[in-house]
N, C-alpha and C positions, 0 to 999 in steps of 0.2 A: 502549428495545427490550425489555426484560426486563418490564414493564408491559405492553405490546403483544402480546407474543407473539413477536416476530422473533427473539429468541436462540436460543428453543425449536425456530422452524423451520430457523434457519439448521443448530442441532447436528445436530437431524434430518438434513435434507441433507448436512452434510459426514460425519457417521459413514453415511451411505445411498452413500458414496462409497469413502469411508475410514477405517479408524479410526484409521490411523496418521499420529503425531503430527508427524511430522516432514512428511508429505505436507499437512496442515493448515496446518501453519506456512508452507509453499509456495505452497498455493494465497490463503489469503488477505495472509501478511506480504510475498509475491514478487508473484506473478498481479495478484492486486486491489491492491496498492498499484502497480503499475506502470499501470496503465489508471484508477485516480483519478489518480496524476503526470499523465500526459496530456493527462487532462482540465481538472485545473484547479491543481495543482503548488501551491507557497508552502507545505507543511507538511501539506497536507490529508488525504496518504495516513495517515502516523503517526497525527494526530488522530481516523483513522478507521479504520483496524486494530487499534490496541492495543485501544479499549474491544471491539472483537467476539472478538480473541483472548481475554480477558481472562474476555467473559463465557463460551466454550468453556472454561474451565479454565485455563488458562496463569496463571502467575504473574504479577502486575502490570509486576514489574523486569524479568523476563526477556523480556516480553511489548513492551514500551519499546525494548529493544535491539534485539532481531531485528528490530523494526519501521524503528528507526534506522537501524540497519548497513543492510538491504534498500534503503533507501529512498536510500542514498546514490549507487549505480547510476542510477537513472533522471533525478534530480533534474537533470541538465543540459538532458534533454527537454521537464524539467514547463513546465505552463502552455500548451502546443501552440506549446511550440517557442521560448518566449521568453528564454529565458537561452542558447540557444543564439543566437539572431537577435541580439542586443544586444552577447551578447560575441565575437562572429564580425564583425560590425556594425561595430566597430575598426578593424579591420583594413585598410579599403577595399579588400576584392578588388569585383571585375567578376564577376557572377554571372551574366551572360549569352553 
């Protein structure tokens, strides 16, 4: 990303927004990791916010965490819907 260009425009874009940090930290450790869970869950939001926080400035460690913690809210959703289908799935209720 940082070879390409993409860190550059994302900075761009988020300071074109905000430049505060804790608003950043929202939108992409909260926002975007909750719509990558979603989409494809198993770990992926983490894997893929830390290195964009990381390359906005944030500290690695602390960039790890927020990403962590954040990510533990949606993680029953991820994957569209599948750890919820499976562990609900148990149960045998009548869904109809």
């Amino acid at each position: 990303m940082e070879h390409s260009g993409s860190i550059a425009t994302l900075r761009i874009w988020l300071n074109g927004i905000t430049a505060n940090r804790v608003a950043q930290v929202m939108i992409i450790g909260w926002a975007f990791s909750f719509l990558i869970e979603g989409a494809s869950g198993f770990g992926t939001p983490v894997a893929i916010a830390t290195p964009i926080l990381v390359g906005l400035g944030f500290e690695p460690v602390t960039a790890v965490v927020v990403c962590l913690v954040f990510n533990s809210v949606p993680v029953t959703f991820g994957a569209v819907g599948v750890p919820t289908w499976f562990g609900l799935g148990e149960l045998g209720l009548s869904w109809s």
